[in-house]
C-alpha positions as CSV (number, residue, x, y, z in Angstrom):
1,X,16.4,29.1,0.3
2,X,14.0,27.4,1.6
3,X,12.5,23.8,0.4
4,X,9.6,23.0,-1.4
5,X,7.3,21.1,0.7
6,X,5.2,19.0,-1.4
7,X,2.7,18.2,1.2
8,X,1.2,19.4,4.4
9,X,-1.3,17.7,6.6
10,X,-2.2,16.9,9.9
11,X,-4.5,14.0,11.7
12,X,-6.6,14.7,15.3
13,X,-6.4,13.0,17.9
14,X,-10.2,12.6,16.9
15,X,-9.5,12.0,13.2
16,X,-7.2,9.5,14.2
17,X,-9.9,7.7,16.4
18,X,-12.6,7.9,13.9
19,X,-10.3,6.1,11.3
20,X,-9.3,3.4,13.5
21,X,-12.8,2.7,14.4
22,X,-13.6,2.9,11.1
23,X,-10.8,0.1,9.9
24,X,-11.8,-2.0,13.6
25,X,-15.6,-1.9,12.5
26,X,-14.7,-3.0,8.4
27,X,-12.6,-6.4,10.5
28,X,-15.7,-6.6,12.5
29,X,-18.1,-7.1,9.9
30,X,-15.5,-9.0,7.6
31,X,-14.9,-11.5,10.2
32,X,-15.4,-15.3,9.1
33,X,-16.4,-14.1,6.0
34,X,-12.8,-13.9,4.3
35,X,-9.8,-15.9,4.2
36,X,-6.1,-15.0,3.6
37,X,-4.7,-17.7,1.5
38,X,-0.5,-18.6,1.2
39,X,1.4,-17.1,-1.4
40,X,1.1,-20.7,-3.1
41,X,-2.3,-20.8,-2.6
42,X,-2.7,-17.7,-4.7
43,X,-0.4,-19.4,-7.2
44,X,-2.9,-22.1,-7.1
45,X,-5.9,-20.1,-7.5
46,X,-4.9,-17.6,-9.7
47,X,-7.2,-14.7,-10.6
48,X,-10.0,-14.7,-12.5
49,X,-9.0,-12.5,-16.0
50,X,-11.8,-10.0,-17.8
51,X,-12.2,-12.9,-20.2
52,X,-13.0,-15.8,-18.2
53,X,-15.5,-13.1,-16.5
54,X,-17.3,-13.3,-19.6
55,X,-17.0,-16.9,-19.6
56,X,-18.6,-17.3,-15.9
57,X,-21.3,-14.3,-17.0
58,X,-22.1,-16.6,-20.1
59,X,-22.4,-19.5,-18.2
60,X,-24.6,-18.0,-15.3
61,X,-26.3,-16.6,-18.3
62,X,-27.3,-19.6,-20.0
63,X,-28.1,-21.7,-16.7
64,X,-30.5,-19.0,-16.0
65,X,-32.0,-20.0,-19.3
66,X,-31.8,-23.8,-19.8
67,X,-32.2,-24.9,-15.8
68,X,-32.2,-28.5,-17.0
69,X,-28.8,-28.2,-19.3
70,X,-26.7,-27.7,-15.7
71,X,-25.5,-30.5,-14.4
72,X,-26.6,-32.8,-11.6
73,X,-23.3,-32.4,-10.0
74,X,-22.9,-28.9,-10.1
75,X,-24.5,-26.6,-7.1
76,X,-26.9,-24.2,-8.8
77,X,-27.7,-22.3,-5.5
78,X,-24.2,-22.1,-4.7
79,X,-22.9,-21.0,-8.1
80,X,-25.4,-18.2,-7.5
81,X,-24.4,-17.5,-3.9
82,X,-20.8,-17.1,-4.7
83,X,-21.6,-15.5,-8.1
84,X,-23.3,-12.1,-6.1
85,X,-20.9,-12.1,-3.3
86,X,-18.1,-11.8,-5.8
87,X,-20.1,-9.1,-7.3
88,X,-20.1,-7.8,-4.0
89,X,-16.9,-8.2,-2.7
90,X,-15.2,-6.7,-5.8
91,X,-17.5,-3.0,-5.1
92,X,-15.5,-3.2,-1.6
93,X,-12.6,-3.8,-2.7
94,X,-12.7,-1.2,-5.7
95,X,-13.7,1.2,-3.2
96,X,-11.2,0.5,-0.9
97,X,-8.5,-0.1,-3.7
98,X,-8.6,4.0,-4.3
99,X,-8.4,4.9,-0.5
100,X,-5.5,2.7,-0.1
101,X,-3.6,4.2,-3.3
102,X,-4.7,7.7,-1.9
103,X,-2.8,7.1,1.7
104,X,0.2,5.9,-0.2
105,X,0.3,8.5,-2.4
106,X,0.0,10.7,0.3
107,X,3.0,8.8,2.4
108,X,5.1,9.0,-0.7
109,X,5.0,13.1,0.0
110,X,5.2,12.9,3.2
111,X,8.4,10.6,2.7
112,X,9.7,12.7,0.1
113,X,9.2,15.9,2.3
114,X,11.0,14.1,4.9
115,X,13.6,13.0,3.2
116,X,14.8,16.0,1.7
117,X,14.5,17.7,5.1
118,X,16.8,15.2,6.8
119,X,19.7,15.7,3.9
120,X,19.4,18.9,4.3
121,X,19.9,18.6,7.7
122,X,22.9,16.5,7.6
123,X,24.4,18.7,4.5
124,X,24.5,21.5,7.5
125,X,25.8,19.1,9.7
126,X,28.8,18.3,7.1
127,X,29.0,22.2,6.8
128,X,29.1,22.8,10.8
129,X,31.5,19.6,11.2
130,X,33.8,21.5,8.5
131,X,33.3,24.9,10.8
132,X,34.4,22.9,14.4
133,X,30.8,23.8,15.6
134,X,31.0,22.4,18.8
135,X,29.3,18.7,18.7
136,X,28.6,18.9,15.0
137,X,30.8,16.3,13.7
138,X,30.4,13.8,16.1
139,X,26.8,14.2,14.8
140,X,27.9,14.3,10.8
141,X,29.8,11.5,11.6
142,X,26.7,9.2,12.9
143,X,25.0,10.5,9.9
144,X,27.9,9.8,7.5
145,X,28.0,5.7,7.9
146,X,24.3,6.0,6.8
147,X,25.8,6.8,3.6
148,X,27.7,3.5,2.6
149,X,27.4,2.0,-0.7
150,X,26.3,-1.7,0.1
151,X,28.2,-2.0,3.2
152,X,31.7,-0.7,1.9
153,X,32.8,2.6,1.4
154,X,31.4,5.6,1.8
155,X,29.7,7.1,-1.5
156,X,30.2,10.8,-1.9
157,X,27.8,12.3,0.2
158,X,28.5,15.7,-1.7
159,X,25.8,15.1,-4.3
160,X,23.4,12.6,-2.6
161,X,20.5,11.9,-5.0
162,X,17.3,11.1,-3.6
163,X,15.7,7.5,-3.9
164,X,13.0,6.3,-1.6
């Protein structure tokens, strides 16, 4: 019986090309124009939550309103230049949030597909190593170590469950 195969797909040599142009022009115009901060900075930094949004959107809100009620100290023009490019930036990145779950969707069937393929494989090479097929079981037997529980003995490669 043969497998189900959840997925089948194929990229050109052209396709290929267009998407890495693609992804080399998107670094090209992002250059300078974004940082990648340390796993403490984000800590630092934190994100901004749907209800301090409100609170910046308020506050932008009201400035645009009472110009003389915003203090000396704080950088009108700048407020405003950072409040559109986040506006901005946050488009992109919705946009490019759903391709990015889409490819690993799609490597998650491909990985499944691929997975399933290569323990069926090596159940036939268990079979054929039980048979003496010539050169099986030296091949079931590199296979086999794959198949340790944490580093000690072998689990029972009888009923292998599948978790990628």
């Amino acid at each position: 019986m043969a497998l189900e195969n959840l997925i089948s797909i194929t990229f050109a040599e052209e396709e290929l090309n267009n998407l890495n142009q693609a992804i080399a022009m998107l670094k090209k115009a992002l250059h300078g124009k974004t940082v990648n901060l340390t796993p403490d900075q984000r800590g630092q930094y934190g994100r901004i939550a749907n209800q301090n949004k409100l609170i910046v959107d308020k506050a932008k809100n009201y400035m645009e309103q009472h110009p003389s009620w915003v203090p000396r100290f704080l950088d009108k023009e700048e407020f405003d230049r950072d409040y559109i490019t986040r506006q901005q930036i946050e488009t992109q990145v919705q946009l490019l949030d759903g391709l990015t779950q889409q490819l690993i969707d799609t490597k998650t069937l491909l990985d499944y597909d691929n997975y399933t393929n290569a323990l069926s494989f090596y159940r036939m090479m268990r079979f054929l190593a039980g048979e003496n097929e010539p050169g099986a079981k030296s091949v079931y037997q590199d296979m086999k170590v794959l198949f340790k529980k944490n580093g000690a003995t072998p689990i029972d490669d009888t009923d292998i469950d599948i978790e990628i």
